[in-house]
NUKOL-172159 format. One record per residue (C-alpha): x, y negated, z; residue in one letter. Coordinates in steps of 0.05 Angstrom, whole numbers, padded with zeros to 5 digits, always signed. Each point is the difference from the previous one (the first is absolute). Last residue first. Layout:
REM NUKOL-172159
XYZA
...
This chain:
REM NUKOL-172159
+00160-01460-00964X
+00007-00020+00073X
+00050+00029+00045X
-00024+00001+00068X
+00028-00041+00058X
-00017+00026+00073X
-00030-00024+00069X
+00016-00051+00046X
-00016-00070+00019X
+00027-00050+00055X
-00023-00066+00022X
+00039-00049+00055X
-00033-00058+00016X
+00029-00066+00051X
-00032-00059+00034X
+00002-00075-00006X
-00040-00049+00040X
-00071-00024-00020X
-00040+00011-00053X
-00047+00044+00035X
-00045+00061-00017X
+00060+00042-00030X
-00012+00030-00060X
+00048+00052-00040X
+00007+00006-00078X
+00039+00055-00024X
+00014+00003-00079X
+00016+00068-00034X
+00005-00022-00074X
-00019+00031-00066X
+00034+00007-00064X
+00046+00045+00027X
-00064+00046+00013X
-00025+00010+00079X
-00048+00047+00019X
-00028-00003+00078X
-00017+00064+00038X
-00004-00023+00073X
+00022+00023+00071X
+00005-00056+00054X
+00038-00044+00037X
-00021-00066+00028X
+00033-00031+00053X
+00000-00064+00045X
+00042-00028+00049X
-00012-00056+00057X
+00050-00057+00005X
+00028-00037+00058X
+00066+00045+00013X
-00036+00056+00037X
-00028+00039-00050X
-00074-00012+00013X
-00048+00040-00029X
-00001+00058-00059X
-00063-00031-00034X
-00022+00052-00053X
-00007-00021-00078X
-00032+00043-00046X
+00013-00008-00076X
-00031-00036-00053X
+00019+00024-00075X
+00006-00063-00043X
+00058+00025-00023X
+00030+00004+00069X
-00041-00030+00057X
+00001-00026+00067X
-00060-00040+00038X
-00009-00053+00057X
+00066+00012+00040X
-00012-00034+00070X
+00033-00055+00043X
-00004-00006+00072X
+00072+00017+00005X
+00043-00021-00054X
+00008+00045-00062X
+00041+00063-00009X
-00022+00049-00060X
+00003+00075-00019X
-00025+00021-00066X
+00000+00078-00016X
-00017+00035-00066X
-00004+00068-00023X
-00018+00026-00071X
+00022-00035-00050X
-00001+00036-00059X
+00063-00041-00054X
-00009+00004-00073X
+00061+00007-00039X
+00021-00023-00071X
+00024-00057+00007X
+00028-00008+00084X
-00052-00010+00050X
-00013-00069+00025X
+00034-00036+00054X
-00041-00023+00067X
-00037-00065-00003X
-00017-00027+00059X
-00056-00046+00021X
+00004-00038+00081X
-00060-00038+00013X
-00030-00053+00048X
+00047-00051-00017X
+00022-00068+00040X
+00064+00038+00039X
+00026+00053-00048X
-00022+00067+00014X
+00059+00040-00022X
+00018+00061-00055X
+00035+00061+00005X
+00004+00061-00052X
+00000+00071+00005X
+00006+00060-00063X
-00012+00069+00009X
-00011+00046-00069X
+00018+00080-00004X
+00014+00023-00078X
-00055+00050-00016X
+00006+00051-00062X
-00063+00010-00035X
-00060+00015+00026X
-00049+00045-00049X
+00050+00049-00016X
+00003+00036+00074X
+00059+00051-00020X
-00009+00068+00028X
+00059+00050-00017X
-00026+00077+00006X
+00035+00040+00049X
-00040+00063+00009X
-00028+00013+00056X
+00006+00062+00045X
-00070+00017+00031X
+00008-00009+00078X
-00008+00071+00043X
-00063+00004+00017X
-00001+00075-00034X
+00063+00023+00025X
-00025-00017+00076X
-00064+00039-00014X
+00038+00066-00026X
+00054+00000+00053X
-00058-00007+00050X
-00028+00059-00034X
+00051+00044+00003X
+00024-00018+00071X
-00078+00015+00016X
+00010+00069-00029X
+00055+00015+00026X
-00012-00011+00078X
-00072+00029-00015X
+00045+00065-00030X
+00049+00006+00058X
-00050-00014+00055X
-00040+00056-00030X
+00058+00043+00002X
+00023-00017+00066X
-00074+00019+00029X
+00007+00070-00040X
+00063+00013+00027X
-00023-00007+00075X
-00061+00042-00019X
């Protein structure tokens, strides 16, 4: 009877080994092949930043900037932008754009050198050609004292046909 029990032990232990074998083998991953992908309807992307500084003058509400264009023959996706401005205390930005784009402005506070700062930075999909411009405009709702804007884009030239 002892022999018997070992047996039986014997053949469930085998059996389930078999078929444990057999399940693993078959969720095993399928091999791929290694078939080149290329993504033909976006061509190659050159990466884009560019920053420029302007100041409130005393007597103007407004600061513009003109940032460079793209090169001939490239268009230029911009698809970040950040503004960051100092003004005196008490003051406040009225609006920011690029392109005629607005963005969102949020009061940062006091910096502790008598002027509060401002930001606006923000994910967009703007097109620019060479023939185009990227102009900034940024409103203050005072004309007086000076103040300083910094504006940054990023994203990627394209070639264009």
């Amino acid at each position: 009877m002892k022999n018997y029990s070992s047996v039986i032990v014997t053949i469930i232990s085998l059996v389930l080994s078999i078929n444990f074998a057999g399940l693993q083998s078959s969720h095993a991953a399928p091999k791929a092949s290694a078939t080149p992908v290329t993504d033909v309807d976006n061509p190659a992307r050159q990466p884009f930043s560019e920053s420029a500084n302007a100041f409130f003058q005393n007597g103007s509400r407004d600061v513009i900037l003109n940032l460079p264009l793209p090169p001939a023959g490239k268009e230029l996706v911009i698809e970040f932008v950040t503004i960051n401005a100092l003004i005196p205390t008490g003051e406040n930005l009225w609006s920011a754009s690029i392109n005629r784009n607005p963005l969102v402005i949020v009061p940062q506070g006091d910096v502790g050198s008598g002027n509060d700062a401002f930001t606006a930075s923000q994910q967009v999909r703007l097109y620019v050609s060479s023939q185009e411009s990227i102009l900034f405009i940024v409103s203050r709702n005072t004309t007086a004292g000076g103040g300083v804007v910094g504006v940054t884009i990023s994203g990627y030239l394209v070639d264009v046909p």
